[in-house]
C-alpha positions in Angstrom: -28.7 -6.0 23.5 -26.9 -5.6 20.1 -24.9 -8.9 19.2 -22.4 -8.9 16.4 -20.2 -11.2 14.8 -16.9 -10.5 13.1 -16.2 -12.4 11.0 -13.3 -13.6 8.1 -12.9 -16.9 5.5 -10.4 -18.2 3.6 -10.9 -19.4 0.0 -9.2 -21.5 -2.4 -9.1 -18.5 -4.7 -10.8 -15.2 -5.6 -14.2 -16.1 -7.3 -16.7 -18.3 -6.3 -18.6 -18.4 -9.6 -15.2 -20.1 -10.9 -15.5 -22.8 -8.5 -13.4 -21.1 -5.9 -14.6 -22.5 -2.3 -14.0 -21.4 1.2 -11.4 -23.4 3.3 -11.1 -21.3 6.4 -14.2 -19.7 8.4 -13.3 -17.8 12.0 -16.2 -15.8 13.4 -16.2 -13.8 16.9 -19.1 -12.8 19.3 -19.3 -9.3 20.1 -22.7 -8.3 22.6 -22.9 -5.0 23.4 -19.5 -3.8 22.2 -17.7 -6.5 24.5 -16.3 -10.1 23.1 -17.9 -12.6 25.2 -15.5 -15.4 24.3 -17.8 -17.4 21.6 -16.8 -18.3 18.9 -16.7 -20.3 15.2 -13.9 -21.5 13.7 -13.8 -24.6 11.0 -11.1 -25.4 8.4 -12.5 -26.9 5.6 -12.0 -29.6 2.8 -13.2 -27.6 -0.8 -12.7 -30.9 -2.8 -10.4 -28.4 -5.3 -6.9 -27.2 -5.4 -6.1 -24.0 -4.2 -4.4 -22.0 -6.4 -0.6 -21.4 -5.5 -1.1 -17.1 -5.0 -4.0 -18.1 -2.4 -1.5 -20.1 -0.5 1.1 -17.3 -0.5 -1.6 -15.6 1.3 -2.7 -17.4 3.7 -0.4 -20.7 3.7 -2.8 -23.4 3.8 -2.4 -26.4 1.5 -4.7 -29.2 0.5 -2.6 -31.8 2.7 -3.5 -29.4 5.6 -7.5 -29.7 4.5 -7.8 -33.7 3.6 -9.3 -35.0 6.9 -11.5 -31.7 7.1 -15.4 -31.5 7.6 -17.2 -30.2 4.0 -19.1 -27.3 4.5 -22.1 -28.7 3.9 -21.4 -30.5 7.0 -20.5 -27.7 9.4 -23.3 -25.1 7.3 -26.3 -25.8 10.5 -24.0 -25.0 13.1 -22.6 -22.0 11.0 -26.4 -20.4 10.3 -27.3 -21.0 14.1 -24.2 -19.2 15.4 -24.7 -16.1 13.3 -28.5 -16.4 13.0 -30.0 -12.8 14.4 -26.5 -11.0 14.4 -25.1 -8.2 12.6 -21.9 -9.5 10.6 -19.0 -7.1 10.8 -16.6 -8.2 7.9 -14.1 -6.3 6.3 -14.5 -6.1 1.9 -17.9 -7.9 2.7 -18.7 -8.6 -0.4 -16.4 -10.7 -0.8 -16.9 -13.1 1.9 -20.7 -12.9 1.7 -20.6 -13.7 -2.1 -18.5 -17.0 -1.4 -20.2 -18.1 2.1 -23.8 -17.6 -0.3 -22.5 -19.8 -3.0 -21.5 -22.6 -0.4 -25.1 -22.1 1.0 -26.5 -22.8 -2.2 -24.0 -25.8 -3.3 -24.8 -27.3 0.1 -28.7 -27.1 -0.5 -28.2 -28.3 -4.2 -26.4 -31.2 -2.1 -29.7 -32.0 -0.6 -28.4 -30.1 2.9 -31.6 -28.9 4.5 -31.2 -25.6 5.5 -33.4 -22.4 7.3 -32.2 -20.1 4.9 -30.5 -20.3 0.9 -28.7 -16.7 1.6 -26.8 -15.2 4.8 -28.8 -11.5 4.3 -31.9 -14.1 5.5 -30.7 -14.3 8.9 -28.4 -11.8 9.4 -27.7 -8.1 8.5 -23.8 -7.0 7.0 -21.9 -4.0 7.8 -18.9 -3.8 5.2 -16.1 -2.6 7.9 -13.8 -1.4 4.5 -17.0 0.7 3.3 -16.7 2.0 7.6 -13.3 2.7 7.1 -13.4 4.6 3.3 -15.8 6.8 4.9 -13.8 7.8 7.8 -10.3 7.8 6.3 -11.1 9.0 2.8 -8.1 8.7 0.5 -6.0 6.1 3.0 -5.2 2.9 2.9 -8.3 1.1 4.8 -7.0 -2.7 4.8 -6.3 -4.2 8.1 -3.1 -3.5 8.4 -3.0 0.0 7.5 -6.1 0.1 10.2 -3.7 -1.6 12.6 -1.2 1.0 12.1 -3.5 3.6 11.9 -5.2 2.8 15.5 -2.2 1.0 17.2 -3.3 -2.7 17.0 -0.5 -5.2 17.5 -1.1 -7.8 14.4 2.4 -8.8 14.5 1.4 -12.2 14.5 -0.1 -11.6 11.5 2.6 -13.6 9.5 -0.2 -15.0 7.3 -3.6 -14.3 6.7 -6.1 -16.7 8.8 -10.0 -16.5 9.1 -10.0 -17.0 12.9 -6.6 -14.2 13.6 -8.1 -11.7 10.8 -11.5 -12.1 12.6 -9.9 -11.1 16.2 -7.7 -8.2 14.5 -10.9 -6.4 13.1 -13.1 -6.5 16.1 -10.0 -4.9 17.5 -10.3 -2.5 14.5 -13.9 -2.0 14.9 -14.0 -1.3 18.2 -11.1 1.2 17.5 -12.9 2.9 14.4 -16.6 3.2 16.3 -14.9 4.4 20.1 -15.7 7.9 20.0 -18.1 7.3 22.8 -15.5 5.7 24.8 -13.1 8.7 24.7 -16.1 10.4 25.7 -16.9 8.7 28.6 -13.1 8.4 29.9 -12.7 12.3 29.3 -16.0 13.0 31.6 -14.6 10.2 33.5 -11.2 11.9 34.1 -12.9 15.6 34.5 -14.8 14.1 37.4 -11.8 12.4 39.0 -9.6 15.3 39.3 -12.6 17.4 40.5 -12.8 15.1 43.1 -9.7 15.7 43.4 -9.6 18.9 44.4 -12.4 18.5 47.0 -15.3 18.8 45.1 -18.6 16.9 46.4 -21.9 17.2 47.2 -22.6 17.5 51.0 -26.1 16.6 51.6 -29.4 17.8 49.7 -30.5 17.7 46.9 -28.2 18.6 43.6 -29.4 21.5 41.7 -30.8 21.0 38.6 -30.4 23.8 35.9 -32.1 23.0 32.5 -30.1 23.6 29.3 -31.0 26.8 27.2 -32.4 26.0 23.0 -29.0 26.7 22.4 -26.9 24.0 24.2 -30.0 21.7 23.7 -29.1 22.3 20.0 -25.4 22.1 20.0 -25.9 19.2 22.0 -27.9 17.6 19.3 -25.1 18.5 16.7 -22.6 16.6 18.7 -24.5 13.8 18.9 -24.9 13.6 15.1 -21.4 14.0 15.1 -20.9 10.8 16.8 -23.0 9.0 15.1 -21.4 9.5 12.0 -18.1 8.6 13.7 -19.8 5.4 15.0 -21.5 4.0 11.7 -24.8 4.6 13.4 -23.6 3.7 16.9 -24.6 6.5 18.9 -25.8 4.9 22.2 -28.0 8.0 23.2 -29.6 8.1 19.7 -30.2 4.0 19.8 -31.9 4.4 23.2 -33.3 7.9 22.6 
């Protein structure tokens, strides 16, 4: 089973080590490549202003935030839903440099918690790092990604942790699917030879072993889709 979580935050500004905090966390369950429907999503109270071109971005205001939980408050329930998962989030740096620093203020705060860093309990892939490496020399933010794959985001007015979070798995998916136009091209090839009246009728199918060569061209392909996947090849994982 391979469990990810996309996930996105909102902050207050652009750098934590200026006191910038987060205000908006939306994370998303993927298991196996398919959303299961679980998911976190907190707005927060960051005891600071946010600076007027963060709410351009993503048009939240401190009158929205002053009956919201602290993070420190909502930081156990955070850990334990992303505990053991791969986090898919897009300019990760970012987001993990800020969700680390509330980790840390929270523990400062006397908050007891299993772990002072995210990268303790869960592994990162940087989806814009994904995206640079398959579209060299585009534009690789989400909406160009969007565009790029045909993902409706038009309700993308704003930016928002939770929306941006459902938009990239979206992308992900998108970006890493090589294996399912695979599998709906054999899928399609067997259809219409059925089609056409093509079956087995009884016995036993024969079974003709692939020559060095196909066996090697075979083993180039798959590399191929690996590297199109980020490492995602099923047949490599389970080979």
């Amino acid at each position: 089973m391979i469990r990810q979580i996309v996930l996105d935050t909102e902050t207050t500004g652009l750098e934590p080590a200026d006191g910038h905090r987060i205000i908006e966390v939306g994370a998303i369950e993927l298991v196996d490549r398919r959303l299961t429907g679980r998911r976190f999503h907190q707005y927060l109270n960051p005891d600071r202003e946010i600076d007027a071109a963060a709410i351009e971005i993503h048009g939240i205001t401190n009158a929205m935030l002053e009956d919201k939980p602290r993070f420190a408050d909502v930081a156990a329930q955070f850990l334990a839903f992303v505990e053991g998962a791969e986090l898919l989030i897009h300019n990760a740096p970012f987001d993990v440099g800020f969700l680390n620093a509330e980790l840390a203020r929270a523990i400062a705060q006397g908050c007891a918690l299993p772990v002072t860093a995210l990268e303790e309990c869960c592994t990162v892939q940087d989806t814009l790092k994904l995206a640079r490496t398959l579209h060299p020399g585009q534009k690789n933010n989400l909406d160009a990604l969007c565009r790029r794959y045909s993902i409706d985001n038009s309700q993308r007015v704003v930016h928002g942790a939770l929306l941006d979070a459902e938009i990239l798995a979206d992308v992900y998916l998108a970006m890493t699917g090589g294996q399912t136009a695979l599998f709906s091209e054999e899928a399609t090839k067997v259809e219409a030879a059925a089609a056409d009246g093509f079956a087995f009728e009884g016995g036993e199918p024969l079974v003709i072993a692939p020559s060095p060569e196909e066996l090697a061209a075979h083993e180039a392909y798959l590399e191929t889709l690996d590297q199109k996947s980020g490492g995602r090849c099923l047949w490599k994982l389970l080979g």
